[in-house]
GULO-655633 format. One line per 2 residues: number of its first residue (from 1); their letters; for each residue y, x, z of C-alpha. Coordinates in Angstrom, 2 decimals. Layout:
N
NUM	a	Y X Z  ... $
This chain:
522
1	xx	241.88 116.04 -31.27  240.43 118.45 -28.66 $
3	xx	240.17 116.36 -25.47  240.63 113.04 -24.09 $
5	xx	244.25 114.63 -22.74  245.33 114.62 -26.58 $
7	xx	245.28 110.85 -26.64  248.37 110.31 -24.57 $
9	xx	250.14 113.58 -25.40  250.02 112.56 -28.97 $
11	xx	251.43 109.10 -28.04  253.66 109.89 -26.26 $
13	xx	255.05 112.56 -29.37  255.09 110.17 -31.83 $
15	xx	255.34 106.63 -29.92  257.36 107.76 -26.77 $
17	xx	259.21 104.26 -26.08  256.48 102.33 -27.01 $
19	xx	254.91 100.40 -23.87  251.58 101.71 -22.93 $
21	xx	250.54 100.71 -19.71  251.64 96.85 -17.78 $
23	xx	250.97 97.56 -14.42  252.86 94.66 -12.83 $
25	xx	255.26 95.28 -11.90  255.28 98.88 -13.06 $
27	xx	255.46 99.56 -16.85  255.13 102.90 -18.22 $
29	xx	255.91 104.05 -22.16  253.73 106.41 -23.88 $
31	xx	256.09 109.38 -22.91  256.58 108.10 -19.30 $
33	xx	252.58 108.32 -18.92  252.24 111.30 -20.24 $
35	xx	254.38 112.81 -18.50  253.09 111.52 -15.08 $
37	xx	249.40 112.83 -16.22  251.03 116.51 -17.04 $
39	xx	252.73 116.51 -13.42  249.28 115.45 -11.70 $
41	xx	247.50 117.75 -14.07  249.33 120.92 -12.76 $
43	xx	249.63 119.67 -9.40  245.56 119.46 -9.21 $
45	xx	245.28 122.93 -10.68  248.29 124.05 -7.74 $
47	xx	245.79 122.51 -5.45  243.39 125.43 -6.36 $
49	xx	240.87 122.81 -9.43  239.83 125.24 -11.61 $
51	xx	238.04 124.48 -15.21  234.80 122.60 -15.02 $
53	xx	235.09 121.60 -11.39  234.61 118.10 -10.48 $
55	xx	237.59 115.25 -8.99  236.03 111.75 -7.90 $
57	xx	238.36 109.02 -7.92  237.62 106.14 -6.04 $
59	xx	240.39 103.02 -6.55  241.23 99.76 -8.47 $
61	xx	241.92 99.72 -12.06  245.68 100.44 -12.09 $
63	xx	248.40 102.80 -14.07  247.62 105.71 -11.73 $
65	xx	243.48 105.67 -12.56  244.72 106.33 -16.02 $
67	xx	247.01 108.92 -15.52  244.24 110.97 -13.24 $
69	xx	241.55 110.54 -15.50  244.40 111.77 -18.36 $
71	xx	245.33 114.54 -15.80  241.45 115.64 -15.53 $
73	xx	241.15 116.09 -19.05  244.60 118.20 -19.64 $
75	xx	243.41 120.41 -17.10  239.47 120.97 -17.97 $
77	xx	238.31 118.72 -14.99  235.35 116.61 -14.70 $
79	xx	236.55 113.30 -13.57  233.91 111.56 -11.50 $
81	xx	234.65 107.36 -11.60  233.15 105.96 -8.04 $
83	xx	232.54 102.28 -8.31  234.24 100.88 -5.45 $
85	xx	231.46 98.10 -4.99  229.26 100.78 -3.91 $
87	xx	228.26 101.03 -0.21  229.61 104.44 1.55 $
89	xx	226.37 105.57 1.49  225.75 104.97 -2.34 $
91	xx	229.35 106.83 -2.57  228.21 109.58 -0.51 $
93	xx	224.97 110.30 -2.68  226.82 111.11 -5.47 $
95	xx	229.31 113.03 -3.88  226.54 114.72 -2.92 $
97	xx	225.15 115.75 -6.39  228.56 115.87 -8.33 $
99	xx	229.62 118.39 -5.67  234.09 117.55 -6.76 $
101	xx	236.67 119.53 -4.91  239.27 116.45 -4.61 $
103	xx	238.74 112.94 -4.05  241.84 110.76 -5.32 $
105	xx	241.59 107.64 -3.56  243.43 103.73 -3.32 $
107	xx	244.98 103.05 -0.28  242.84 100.25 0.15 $
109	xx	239.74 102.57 0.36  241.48 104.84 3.38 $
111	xx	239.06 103.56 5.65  236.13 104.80 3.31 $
113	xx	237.13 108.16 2.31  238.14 109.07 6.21 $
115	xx	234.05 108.71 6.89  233.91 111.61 4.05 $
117	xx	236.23 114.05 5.36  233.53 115.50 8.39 $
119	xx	231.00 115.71 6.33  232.61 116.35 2.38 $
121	xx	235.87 119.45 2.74  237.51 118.39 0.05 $
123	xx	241.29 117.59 -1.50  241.87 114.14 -0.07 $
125	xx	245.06 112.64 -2.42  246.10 109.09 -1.95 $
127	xx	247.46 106.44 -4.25  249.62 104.15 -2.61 $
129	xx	251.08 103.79 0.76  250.76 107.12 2.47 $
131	xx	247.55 107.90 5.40  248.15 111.25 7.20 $
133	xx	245.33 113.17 6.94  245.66 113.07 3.17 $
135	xx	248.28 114.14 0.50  250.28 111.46 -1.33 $
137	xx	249.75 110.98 -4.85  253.69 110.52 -5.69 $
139	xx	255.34 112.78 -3.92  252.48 115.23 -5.35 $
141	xx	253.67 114.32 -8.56  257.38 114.34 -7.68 $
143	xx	257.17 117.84 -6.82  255.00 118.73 -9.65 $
145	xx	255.63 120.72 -13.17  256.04 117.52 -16.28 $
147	xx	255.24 120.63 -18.45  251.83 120.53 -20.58 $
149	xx	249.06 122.57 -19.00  247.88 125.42 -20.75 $
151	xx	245.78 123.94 -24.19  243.15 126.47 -23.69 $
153	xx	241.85 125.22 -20.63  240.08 122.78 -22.83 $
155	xx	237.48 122.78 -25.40  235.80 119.92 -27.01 $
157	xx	232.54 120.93 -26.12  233.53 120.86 -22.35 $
159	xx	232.06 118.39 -20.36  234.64 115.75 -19.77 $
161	xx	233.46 112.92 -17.51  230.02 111.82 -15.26 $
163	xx	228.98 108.50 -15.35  226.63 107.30 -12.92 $
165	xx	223.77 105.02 -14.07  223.49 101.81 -12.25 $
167	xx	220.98 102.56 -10.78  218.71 99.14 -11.71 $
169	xx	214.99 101.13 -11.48  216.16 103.89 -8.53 $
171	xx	218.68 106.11 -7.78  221.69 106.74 -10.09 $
173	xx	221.62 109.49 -12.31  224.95 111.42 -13.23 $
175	xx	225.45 111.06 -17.26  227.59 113.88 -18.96 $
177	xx	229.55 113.33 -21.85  231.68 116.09 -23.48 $
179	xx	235.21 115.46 -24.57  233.96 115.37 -28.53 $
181	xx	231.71 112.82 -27.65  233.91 110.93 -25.61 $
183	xx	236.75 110.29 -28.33  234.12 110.17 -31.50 $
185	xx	232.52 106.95 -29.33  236.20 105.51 -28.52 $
187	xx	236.70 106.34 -32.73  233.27 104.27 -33.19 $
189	xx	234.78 101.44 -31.02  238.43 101.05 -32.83 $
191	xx	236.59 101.02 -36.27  233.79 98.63 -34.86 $
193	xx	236.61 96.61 -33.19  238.83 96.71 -35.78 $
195	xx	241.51 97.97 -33.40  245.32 98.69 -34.33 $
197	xx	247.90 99.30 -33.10  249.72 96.01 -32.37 $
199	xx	247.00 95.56 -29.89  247.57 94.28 -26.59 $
201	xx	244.41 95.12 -24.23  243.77 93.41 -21.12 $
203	xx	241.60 95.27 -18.41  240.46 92.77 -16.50 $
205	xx	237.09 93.87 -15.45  236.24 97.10 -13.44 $
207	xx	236.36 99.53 -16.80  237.62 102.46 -15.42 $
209	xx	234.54 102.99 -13.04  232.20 101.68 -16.06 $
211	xx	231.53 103.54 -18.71  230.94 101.01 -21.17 $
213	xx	235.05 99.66 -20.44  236.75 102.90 -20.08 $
215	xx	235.58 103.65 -23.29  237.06 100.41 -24.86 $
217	xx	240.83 100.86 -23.03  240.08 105.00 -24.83 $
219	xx	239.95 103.14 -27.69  243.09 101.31 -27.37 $
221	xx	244.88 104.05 -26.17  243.64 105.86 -29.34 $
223	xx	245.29 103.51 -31.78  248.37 103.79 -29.31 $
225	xx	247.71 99.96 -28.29  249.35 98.46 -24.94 $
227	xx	247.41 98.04 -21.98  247.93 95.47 -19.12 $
229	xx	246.06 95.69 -16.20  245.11 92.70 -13.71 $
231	xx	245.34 92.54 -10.57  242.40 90.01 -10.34 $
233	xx	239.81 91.46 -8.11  237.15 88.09 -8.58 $
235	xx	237.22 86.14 -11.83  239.99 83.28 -11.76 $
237	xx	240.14 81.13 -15.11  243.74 80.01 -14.84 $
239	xx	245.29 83.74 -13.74  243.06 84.97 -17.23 $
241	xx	244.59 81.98 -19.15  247.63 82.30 -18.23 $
243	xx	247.77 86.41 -18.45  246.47 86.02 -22.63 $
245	xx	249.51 83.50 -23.19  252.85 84.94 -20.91 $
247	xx	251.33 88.82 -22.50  250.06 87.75 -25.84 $
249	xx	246.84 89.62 -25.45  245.02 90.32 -28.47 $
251	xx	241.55 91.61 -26.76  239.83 91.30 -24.05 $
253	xx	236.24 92.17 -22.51  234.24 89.72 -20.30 $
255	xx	230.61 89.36 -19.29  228.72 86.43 -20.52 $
257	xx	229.02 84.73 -16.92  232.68 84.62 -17.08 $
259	xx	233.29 83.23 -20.37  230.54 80.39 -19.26 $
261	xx	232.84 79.86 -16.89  236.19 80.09 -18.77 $
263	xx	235.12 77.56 -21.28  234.48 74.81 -18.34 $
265	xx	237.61 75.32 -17.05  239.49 71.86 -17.65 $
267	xx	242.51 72.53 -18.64  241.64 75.93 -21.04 $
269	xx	243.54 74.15 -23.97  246.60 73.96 -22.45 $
271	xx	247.34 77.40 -22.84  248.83 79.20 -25.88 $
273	xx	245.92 81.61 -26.59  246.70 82.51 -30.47 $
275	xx	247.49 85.70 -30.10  243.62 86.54 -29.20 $
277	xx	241.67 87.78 -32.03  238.88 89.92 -30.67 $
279	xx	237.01 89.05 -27.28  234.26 91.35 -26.85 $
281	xx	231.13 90.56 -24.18  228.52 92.77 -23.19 $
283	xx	226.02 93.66 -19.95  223.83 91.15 -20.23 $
285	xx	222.58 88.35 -22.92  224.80 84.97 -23.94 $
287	xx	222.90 82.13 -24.20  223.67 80.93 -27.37 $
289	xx	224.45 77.00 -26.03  227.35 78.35 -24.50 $
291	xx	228.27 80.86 -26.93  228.44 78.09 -29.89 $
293	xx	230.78 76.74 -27.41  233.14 79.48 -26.58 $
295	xx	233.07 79.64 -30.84  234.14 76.29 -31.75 $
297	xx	237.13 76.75 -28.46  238.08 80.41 -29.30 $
299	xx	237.21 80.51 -33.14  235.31 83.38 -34.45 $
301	xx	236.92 86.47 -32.83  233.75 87.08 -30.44 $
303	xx	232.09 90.64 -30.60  228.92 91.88 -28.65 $
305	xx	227.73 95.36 -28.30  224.88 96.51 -26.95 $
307	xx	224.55 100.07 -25.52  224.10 102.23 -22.28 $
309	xx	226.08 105.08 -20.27  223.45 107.21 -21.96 $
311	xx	224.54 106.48 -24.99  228.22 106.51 -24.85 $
313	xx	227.95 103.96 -24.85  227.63 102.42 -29.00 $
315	xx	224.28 101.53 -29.97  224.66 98.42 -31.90 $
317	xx	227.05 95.36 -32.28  227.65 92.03 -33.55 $
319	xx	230.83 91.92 -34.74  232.99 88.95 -35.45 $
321	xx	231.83 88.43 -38.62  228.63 88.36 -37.82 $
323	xx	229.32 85.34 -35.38  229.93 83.17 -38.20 $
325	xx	227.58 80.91 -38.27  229.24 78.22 -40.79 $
327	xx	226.63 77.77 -43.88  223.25 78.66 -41.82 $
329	xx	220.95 76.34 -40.52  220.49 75.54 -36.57 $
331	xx	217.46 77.33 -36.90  219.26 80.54 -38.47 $
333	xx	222.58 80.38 -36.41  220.32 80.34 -33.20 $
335	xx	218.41 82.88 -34.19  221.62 85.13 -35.65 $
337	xx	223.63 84.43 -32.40  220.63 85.91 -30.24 $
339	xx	220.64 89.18 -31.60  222.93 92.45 -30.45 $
341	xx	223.69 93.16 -34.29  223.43 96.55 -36.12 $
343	xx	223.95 100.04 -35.20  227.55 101.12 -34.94 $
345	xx	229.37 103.01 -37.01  227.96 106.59 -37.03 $
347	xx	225.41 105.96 -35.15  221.43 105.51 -36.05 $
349	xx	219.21 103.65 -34.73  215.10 103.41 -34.84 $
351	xx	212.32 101.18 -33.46  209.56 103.09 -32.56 $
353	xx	206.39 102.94 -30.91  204.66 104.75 -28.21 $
355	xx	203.82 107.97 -30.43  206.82 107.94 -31.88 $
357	xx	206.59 106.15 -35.37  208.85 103.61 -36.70 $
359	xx	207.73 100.38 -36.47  207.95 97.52 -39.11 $
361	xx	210.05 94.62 -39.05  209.21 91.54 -36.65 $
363	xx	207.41 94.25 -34.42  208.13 95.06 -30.76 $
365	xx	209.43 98.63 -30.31  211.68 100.87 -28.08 $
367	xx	215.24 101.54 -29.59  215.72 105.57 -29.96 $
369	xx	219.43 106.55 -30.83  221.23 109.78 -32.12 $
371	xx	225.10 109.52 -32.53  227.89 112.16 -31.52 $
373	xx	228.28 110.18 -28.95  225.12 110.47 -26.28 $
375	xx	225.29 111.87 -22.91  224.87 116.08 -22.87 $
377	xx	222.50 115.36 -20.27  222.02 114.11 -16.75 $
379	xx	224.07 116.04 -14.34  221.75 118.90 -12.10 $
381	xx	218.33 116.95 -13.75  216.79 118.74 -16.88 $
383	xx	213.79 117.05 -15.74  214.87 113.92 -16.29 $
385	xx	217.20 114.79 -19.22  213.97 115.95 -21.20 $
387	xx	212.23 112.57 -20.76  214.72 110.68 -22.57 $
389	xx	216.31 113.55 -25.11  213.47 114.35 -27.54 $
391	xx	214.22 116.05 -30.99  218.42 114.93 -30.66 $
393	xx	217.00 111.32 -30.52  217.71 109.50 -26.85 $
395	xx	214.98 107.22 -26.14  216.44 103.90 -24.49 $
397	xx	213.67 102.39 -22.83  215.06 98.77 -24.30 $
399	xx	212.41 97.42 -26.34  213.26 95.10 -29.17 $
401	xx	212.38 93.66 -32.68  214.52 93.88 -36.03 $
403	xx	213.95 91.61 -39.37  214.72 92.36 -42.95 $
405	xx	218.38 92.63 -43.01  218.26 95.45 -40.21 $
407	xx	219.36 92.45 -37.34  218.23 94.28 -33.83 $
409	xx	217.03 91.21 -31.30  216.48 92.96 -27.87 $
411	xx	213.40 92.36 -26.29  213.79 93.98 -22.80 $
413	xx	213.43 96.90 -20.69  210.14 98.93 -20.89 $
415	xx	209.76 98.59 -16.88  210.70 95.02 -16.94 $
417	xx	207.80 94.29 -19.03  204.90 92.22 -17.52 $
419	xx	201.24 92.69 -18.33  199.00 89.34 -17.32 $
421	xx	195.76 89.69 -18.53  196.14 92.80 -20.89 $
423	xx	198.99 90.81 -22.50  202.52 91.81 -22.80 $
425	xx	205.14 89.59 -21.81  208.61 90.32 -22.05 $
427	xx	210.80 88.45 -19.54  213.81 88.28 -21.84 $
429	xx	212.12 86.07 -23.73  210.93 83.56 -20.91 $
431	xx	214.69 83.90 -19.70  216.15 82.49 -22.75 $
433	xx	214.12 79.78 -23.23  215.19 78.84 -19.19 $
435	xx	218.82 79.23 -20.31  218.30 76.15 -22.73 $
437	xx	217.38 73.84 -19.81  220.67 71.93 -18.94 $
439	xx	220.63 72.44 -15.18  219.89 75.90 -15.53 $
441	xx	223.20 78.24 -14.61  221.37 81.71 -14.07 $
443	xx	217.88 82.61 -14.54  215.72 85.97 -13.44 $
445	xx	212.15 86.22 -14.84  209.76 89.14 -13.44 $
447	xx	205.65 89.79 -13.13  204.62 89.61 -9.64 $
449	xx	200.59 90.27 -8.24  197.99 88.21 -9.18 $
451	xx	194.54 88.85 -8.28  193.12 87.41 -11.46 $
453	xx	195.40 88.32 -14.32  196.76 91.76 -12.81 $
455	xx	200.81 89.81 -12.54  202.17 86.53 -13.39 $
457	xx	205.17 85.26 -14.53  208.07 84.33 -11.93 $
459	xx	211.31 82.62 -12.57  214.27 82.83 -10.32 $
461	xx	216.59 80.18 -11.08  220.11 79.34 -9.93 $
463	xx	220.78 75.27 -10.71  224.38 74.21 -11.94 $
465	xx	226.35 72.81 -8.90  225.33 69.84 -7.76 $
467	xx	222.07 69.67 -10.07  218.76 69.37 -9.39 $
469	xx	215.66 70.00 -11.04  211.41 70.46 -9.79 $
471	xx	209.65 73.67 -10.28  207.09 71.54 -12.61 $
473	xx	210.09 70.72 -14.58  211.09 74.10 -15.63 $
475	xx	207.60 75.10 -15.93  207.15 72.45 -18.64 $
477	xx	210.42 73.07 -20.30  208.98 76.30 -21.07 $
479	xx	205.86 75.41 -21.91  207.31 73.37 -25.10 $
481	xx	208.70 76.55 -26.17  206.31 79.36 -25.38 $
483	xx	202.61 80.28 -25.62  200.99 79.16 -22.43 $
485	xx	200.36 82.71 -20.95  204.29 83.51 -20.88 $
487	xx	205.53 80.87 -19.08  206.15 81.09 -15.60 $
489	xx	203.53 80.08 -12.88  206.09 79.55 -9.93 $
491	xx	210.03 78.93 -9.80  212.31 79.90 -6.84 $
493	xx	215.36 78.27 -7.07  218.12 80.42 -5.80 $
495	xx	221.90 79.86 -4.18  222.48 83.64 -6.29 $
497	xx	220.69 86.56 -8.03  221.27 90.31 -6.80 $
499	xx	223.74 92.29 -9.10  224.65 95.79 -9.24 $
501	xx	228.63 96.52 -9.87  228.74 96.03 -13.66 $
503	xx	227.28 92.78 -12.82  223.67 93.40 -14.32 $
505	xx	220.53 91.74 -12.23  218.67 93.38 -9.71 $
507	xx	215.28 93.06 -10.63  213.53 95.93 -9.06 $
509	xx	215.35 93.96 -5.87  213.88 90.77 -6.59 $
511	xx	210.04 92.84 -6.92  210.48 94.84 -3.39 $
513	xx	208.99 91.90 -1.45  206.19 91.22 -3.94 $
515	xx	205.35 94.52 -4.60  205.48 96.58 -1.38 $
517	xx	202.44 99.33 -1.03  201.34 98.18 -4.15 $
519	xx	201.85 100.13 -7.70  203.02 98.65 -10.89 $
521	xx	201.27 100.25 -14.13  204.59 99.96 -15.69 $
């Protein structure tokens, strides 16, 4: 395969009446989607897109986000994903530096894109009930060519898509990732995942503005899998339950919040949920309480990578398998359940310290990673690109440990780390220990100033409902559990914690008010 555009064409050649997209109450075969993506393709290239310039696409996850990004790639575009849960003025900063010539836009985000037009001249192309100051997207398609665009607008080495980071430390960065690495980390994924293609996928998280999910539905759609998209736009147990059984969904992605959630539900065992075999969780670290839970409700079909936009995202993964936990001690099957596996498939991975050398097992180092699949670059910031690309080797900035059998346990970030009294603490580690307290629901650990010891340790913490716990208690909890100096010093107890769009913590959010005109050394 040349580009991401391949995918469906190929489909749709050899499976062109099998069902590829659930868009309720829309369905679309393999050949039906492709040929959708070829008529948007040359209608964006009618529209005056030439090769290598950039279309943003700002909507919910539905049949027609696939067919533009699909489009994009048949016709050598750059498809820029806007997260929706991003402020207008978030949007319009990386409008700003991805500089696209067309913005295809939801219907429900009219309101948004109309504060663009004055101040971004651009191709304004709506999904979904018609505005009037922009094109529609089906009657662009209607009048459109279903031919295929020209092959040799497209080269493997072309730059296919940019990501933006969150955006956790500062200001999003724009991550580039050619078409070649694109479909060699969706490749990395099927054989990871132990995809096929019987699958049934259900996007039901924002993927197609995240990196680390479009990549996974890429996958699918690489083993010429079915998709079926919800229509959830919050999390809602019983609509998830009841979408795996009435669909037979065989994967599925969450974040460790939700499935915390899905396995309180009462009534999860009423539903027929045997077709599932893979559910894979990622963004942030499962306690392994709950995740011993969701085992012995869900059997072993749980899978957790661990990677970044950067990195396109595979870095390393526990795969089912490795869930098992039958045979170990409690000691071992905690300790097995806490880590984010081994490197992927095709991809290596080293722990190294601050000049550069591998470290040995059982000691704290930053993960480096080369892989066909990392980012080109940062968009417009060689600076920046330079800093974290050194010798083909992409230098995370997670910091972690790894023991004899090559199991990675991540630490934390480099930034997050706190230094109290020329000691390291990693907040990760505080955090997990807080997790084990049964009141606990959420936790946020980070080093704040303290005129003796440089910072000290504070925990955030967000009770179960109706719960109710004293600072001294947590305190203590941790203190049976860690050496004095890492536990925390003060607890805030909090109705929620700050998140970004991909659901990850705001800590630089929860430092602002501690750390105002005053510099961390980290």
């Amino acid at each position: 395969m040349t580009s991401i555009g391949d995918i469906v064409r190929i489909n749709a050649k050899y499976y062109p009446n099998k069902r590829a997209v659930v868009d309720s109450p829309k369905e679309l075969t393999w050949r039906e989607l492709n040929e959708r993506a070829n008529r948007l393709s040359n209608a964006l290239i009618g529209l005056g897109c030439r090769k290598g310039d950039r279309v943003a696409i700002l909507a919910y996850n539905s049949s027609a986000y696939l067919e533009s990004i699909f489009a994009c790639a048949k016709a050598g575009l750059i498809f820029v994903p806007l997260n929706f849960r991003l402020s207008p003025q978030e949007i319009a900063y990386i409008l700003n530096d991805s500089t696209p010539i067309t913005l295809i836009f939801g219907n429900d985000f009219s309101d948004i894109a109309s504060c663009f037009r004055s101040k971004f001249p651009l191709n304004y192309i709506c999904i979904g009930d018609d505005v009037k100051w922009a094109q529609g997207y089906e009657p662009l398609i209607e009048c459109s060519s279903s031919a295929e665009p020209p092959e040799q607008l497209v080269s493997e080495v072309d730059p296919a898509e940019i990501f933006y980071t969150s955006g956790t430390t500062g200001l999003a960065k724009g991550v580039v990732h050619t078409h070649r690495a694109r479909l060699m980390g969706a490749l990395t994924c099927v054989i990871d995942g132990e995809l096929n293609h019987d699958d049934v996928y259900l996007l039901n998280v924002p993927a197609l503005c995240h990196a680390a999910g479009w990549v996974w539905v890429l996958a699918n759609a690489y083993v010429g899998a079915s998709i079926v998209i919800s229509k959830l736009r919050g999390f809602d147990p019983e609509i998830i339950l009841k979408t795996i059984q009435d669909y037979s969904i065989t994967n599925l992605q969450m974040v460790p919040i939700t499935i915390m959630e899905l396995i309180e539900f009462p009534e999860i065992r009423k539903y027929d949920l045997s077709s599932l075999r893979m559910i894979f969780y990622a963004t942030a670290p499962m306690p392994p309480n709950p995740l011993r839970k969701a085992l012995s409700i869900f059997g072993n079909i749980f899978m957790q990578p661990y990677g970044l936009t950067e990195t396109g995202p595979n870095v390393t993964c526990l795969r089912k398998k490795q869930h098992s936990i039958s045979g170990l001690s409690d000691e071992e099957a905690s300790k097995r359940l806490k880590s984010c596996g081994r490197p992927c498939y095709m991809v290596s991975v080293k722990l190294v310290d601050e000049k550069g050398q591998e470290v040995p097992p059982h000691t704290v180092g930053e993960i480096i990673v080369k892989s066909t699949d990392i980012m080109e670059g940062y968009w417009n910031n060689e600076e920046e690109t330079r800093k974290v690309i050194r010798d083909g080797w992409l230098y995370t900035g997670d910091m972690a440990t790894y023991d004899e059998d090559y199991y990675i346990y991540l630490v934390d970030r480099k930034k997050d780390m706190i230094i109290s009294g020329g000691l390291n603490i990693y907040p990760a580690e505080v955090e997990r220990v807080i997790y084990e307290h049964p009141m606990v629901s959420q936790c946020a650990v980070i080093g704040v100033p303290d005129d003796r010891w440089g910072e000290a340790v504070k925990a955030f913490v967000v009770l179960r409902t109706g719960q109710e716990a004293p600072e001294k208690e947590i305190i203590e909890f941790c203190r049976k559990s860690l050496a004095s100096y890492k536990k925390p010093k003060s607890v805030e107890f909090v109705n929620e914690l700050p998140r970004n769009p991909q659901g990850k913590i705001l800590k630089r959010v929860l430092r602002e008010k501690y750390w105002a005109n005053r510099e961390r050394r980290i």
